[in-house]
N, C-alpha and C positions, 0 to 999 in steps of 0.2 A: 566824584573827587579823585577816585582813584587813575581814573583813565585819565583826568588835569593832570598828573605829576608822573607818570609813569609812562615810559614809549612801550612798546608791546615788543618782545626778545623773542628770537625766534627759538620755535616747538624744539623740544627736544621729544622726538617720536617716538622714541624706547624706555623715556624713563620710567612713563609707570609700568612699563613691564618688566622692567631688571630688577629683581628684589637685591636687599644688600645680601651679605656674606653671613650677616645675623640680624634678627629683629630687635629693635631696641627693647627695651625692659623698662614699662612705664608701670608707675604707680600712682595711683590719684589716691588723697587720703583731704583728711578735715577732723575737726576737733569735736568728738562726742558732743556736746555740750551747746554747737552749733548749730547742730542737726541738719548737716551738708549731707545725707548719707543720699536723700534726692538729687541732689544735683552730681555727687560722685556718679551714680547713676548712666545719667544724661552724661556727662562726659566721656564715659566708658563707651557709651552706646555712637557715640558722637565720633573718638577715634577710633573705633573698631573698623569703621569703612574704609580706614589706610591700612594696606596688608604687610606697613612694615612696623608695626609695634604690637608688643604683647603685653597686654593692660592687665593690671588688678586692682580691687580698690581696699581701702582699709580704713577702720576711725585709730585717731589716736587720744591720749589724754593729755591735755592740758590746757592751759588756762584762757579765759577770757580777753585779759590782755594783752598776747600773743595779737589778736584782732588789729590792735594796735603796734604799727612799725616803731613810732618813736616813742620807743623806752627801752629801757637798758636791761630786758628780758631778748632781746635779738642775739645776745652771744646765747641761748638755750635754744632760742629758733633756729635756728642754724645748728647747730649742734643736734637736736633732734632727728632733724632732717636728715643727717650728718647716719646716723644711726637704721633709718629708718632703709636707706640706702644699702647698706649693708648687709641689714637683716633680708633683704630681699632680693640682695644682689642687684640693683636694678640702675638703671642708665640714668632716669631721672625719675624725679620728684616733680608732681604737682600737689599742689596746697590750694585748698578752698575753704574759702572761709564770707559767710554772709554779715552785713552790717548793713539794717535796715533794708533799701529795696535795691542795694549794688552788693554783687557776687564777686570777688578779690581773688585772681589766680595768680600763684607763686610759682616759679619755676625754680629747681635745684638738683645740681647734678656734682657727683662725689668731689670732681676734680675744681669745682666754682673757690674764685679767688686765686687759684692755683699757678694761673697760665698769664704772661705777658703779652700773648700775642692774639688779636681777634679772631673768628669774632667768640665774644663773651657776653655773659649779661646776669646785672647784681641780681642778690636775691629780692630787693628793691624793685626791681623792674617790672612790676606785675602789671596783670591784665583787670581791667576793670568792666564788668558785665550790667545789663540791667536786670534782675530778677526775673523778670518775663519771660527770657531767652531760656531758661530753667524750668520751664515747668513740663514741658515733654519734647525725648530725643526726637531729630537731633538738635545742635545749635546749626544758626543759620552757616548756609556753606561757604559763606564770606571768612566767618570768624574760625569754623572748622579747619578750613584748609590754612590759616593766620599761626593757629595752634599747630597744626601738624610739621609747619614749615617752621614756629620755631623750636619743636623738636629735636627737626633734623639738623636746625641751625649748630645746635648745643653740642652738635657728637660729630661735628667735620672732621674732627682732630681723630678722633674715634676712626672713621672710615670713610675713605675719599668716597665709596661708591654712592653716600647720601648725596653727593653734591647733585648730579643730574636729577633727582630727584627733589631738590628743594628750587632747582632751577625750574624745573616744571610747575614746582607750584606756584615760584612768584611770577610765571610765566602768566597762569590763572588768577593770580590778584591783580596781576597789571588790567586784568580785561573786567572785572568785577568793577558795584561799584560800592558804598558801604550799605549795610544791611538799609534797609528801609523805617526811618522812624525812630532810627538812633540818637539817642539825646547828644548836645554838643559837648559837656561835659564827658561823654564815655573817648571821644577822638583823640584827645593829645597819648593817651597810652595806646589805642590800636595806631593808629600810624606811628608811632617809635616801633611798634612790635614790628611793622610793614616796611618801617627803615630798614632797622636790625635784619629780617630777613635778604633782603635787597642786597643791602653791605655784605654778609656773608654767603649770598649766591655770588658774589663776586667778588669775593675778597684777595683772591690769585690774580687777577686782572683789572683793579678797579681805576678805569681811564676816566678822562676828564666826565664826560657824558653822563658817566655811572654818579660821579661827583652830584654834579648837579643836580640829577631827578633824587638821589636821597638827603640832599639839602633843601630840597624842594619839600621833600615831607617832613623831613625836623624844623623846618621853617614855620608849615602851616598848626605841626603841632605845637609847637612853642606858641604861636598866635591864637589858638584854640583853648589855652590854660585860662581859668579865672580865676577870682581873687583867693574863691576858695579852695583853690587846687592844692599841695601838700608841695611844701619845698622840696620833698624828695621824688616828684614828678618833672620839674625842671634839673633834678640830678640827672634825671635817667637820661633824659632827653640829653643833656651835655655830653654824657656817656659813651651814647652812640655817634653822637658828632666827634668825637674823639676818634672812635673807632674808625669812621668815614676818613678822618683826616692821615690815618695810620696806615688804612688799607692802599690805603694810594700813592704814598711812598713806593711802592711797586709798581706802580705805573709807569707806563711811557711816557717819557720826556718830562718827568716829573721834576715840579721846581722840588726840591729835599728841603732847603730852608727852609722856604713859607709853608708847607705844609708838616714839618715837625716843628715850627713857632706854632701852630694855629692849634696839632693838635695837643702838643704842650698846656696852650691858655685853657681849650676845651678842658680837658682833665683837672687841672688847678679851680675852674669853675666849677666842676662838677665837685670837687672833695671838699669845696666848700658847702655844701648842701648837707654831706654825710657826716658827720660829727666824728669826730675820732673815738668819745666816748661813748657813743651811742652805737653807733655804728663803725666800730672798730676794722673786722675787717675789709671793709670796702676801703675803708679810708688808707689801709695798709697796704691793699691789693695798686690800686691809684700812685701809692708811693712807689711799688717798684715798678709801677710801667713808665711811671713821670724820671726814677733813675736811667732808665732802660734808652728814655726818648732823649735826654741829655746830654748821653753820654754817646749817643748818634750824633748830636748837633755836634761835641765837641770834638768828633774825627773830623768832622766837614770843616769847622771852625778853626779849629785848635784855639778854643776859646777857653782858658782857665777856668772861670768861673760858670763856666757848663760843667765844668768836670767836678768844681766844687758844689753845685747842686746835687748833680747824680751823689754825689757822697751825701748830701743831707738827706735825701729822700728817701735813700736805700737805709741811712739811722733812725729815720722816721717809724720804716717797716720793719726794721730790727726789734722794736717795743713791743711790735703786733703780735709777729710770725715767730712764736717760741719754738726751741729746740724741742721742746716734750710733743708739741702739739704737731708741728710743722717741718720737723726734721728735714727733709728735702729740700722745702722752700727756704730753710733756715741755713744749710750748708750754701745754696745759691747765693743767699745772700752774703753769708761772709766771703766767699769769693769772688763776687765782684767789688765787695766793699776792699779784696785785698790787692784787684787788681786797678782801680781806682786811686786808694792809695799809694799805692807803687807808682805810677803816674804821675801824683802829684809831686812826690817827692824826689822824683827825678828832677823836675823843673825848679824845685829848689834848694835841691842838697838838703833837704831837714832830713835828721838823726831819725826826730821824734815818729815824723809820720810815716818812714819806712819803718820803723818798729811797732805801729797801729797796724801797717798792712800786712805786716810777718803773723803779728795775735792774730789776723784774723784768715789767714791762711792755717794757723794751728788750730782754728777755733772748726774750721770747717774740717780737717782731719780726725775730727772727735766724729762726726758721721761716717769719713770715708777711711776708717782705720788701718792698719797695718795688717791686722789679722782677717778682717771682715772686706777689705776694698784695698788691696797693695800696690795694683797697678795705676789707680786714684791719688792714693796715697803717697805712690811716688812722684807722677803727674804733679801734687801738692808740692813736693821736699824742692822739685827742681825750682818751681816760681819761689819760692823762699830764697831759693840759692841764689838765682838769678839780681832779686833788690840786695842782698848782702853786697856780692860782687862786682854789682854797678856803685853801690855807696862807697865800696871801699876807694875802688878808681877815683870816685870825685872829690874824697876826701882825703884820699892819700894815707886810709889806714888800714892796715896791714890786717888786724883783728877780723873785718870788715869780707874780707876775701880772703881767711883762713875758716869762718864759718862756713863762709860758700861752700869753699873744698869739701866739709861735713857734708852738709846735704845732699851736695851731687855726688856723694861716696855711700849715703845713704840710699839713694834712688839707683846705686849703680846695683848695690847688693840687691834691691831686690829684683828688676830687671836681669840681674846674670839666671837670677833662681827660675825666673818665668822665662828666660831663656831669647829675651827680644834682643836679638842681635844688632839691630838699626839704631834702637835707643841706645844702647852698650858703646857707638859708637859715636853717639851723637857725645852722650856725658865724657867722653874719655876726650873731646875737645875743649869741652867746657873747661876740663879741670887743665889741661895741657895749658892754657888761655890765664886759669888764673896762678898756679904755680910762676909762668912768666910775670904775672904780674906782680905777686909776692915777691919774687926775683931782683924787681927793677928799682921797686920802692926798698928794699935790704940795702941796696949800694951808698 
């Protein structure tokens, strides 16, 4: 099947000999209680035959129902994970966990949720095994090198030099074909996993061609599903097709429309699968990539109500991504939320909603402070100045473009302090700009 959907990419000859800069930092763990500690094992034994990861394996405690994705123990799941990471300093996380005669692989790595841009993959996303393949190393070399490659998948962002190296390997899946005597039920998760890798061996160049062979495998997996499949196996699978539809905005000659509409829908079908409640931050993550793709459509567009989406998605993810928890993701957020608003409210003179977009440019200088992030912070003061100054102009009030002046007097002091001579002279226009305009409107 594999050779049906996949054209064969040519060798890259060096890759398995170029180790990266560092080896990733894997840990495989399972929950006491499940008595994974065999199959931890066999997986250890399984990637140790890739010379670019350093395994260790571990049990952890907790509960039974963790087993199960849908329920509202997943903000612990993650969070654990979350911990576990830490404590080990380690790149990723695998999670193994047995239910009857199918072995459930979880992947998680610190930065998950984190990042808008592909490729990515939920905690949802797992690998689903049959017990067989578990009973002595290694697993078959199909699913081996499946795992290995989406390790490397996970950590691109981490370090270019993985790429020739996961290009080698789906170099080697393309020529495979699935293990022998694989039940149909186990397919729709390894070909997402075989997507996923695909899409992120060529995510910098993903041309029409590349399009199509991994729509080719989210197609046959989506057809592979049966009734008793888990709605959140048709999430994942939308997930990637999403990703497929993003990556290719970079492509050549790429239509931009139709393929940020399609992967827009992708993603809108997928966050319906992951419950907001349940599955909080997938559902949260989804909303700032769906802001993120909106507010693409709305430069191409100049479509209003593109731009008023990206606003509702990005207050969607605002519920999620708390300041305690999320601090980074949480200053992102209110800065695009402030630069979004400033936007709108250009287009139609409201008071109201440049003073949303100001709280939330103030809201994001509680991260990038004066004392802790100044040159941020002043970066900050001038987009504040900036919507006062234009409101003043359109409204004709004075008030309006006297607070401007404040900011860009604020952002000028601390600039003089840090000594940027190019900004110092950029503000010293600004305000030259609106004294004239205070000026005009006085007569």
């Amino acid at each position: 099947m594999f050779l049906s959907v996949f054209k064969k990419t040519k060798k890259d000859q060096t890759a398995t000999q170029q180790n990266p800069v560092q080896k990733l930092r894997v840990v495989i763990t399972g929950a006491d209680e499940n008595a994974t500690l065999p199959f931890q094992i066999v997986a250890k034994e399984t990637l140790s035959q890739f010379p670019w990861f350093e395994i260790q394996t571990q049990s952890e405690q907790t509960f039974e129902n963790f087993l199960d994705l849908n329920n509202k123990n997943f903000f612990d799941f993650l969070d654990s994970g979350l911990k576990i990471l830490k404590k080990y300093q380690a790149d990723i996380l695998i999670r193994l966990y047995q239910k009857g005669n199918i072995v459930r692989l979880n992947f998680q790595t610190p930065d998950m949720y984190l990042t808008d841009k592909p490729p990515f993959l939920s905690l949802l996303s797992g690998l689903y095994l049959p017990i067989s393949y578990f009973r002595q190393p290694p697993l078959p070399a199909e699913i081996s090198t499946l795992i290995a490659g989406t390790l490397l998948s996970l950590n691109l962002k981490k370090d270019e030099q993985y790429k020739p190296l996961l290009q080698n390997l789906v170099d080697i899946l393309s020529k495979n074909r699935p293990p022998q005597g694989i039940e149909p039920q186990y397919m729709p998760h390894i070909l997402n996993l075989l997507a996923f890798n695909y899409i992120a061996a060529n995510s910098s160049k993903l041309e029409k061609q590349h399009v199509k062979l991994a729509m080719n495998l989210i197609d046959v997996a989506y057809h592979k599903q049966n009734k008793n499949d888990s709605s959140l196996t048709e999430g994942s699978l939308l997930l990637t097709l999403g990703q497929m539809y993003q990556c290719a905005l970079s492509g050549k000659n790429a239509d931009s429309y139709i393929l940020l509409e399609r992967a827009i829908e992708s993603y809108k079908k997928a966050q319906k699968h992951f419950n907001r409640y349940v599955f909080p931050y997938d559902y949260g993550h989804l909303s700032v990539i769906l802001s993120e793709l909106y507010f693409q459509f709305f430069k191409l567009s100049d479509d209003s109500q593109a731009l008023r989406d990206a606003v509702f998605h990005l207050r969607e993810a605002e519920k999620i991504f708390t300041k305690t928890q999320f601090s980074v993701l949480w200053a992102k957020i209110k800065h695009n939320l402030g630069i979004y608003l400033s936007l709108l409210s250009a287009r139609s003179d409201n008071e109201e909603i440049a003073e949303r977009a100001v709280e939330n440019f103030k809201d994001e200088q509680q991260i990038y402070s004066l004392q802790t992030a100044p040159e941020k912070w002043a970066e900050i003061e001038i987009e504040i100045a900036h919507i006062c100054y234009h409101l003043g102009r359109k409204l004709f009030k004075i008030e309006h473009i006297e607070n401007a002046v404040k900011h860009y007097s604020n952002a000028f002091d601390v600039y003089a302090k840090l000594q940027k001579t190019e900004k110092l002279k950029q503000i010293e226009l600004y305000v030259q700009k609106a004294d004239e305009e205070i000026m005009r409107l006085e007569k």
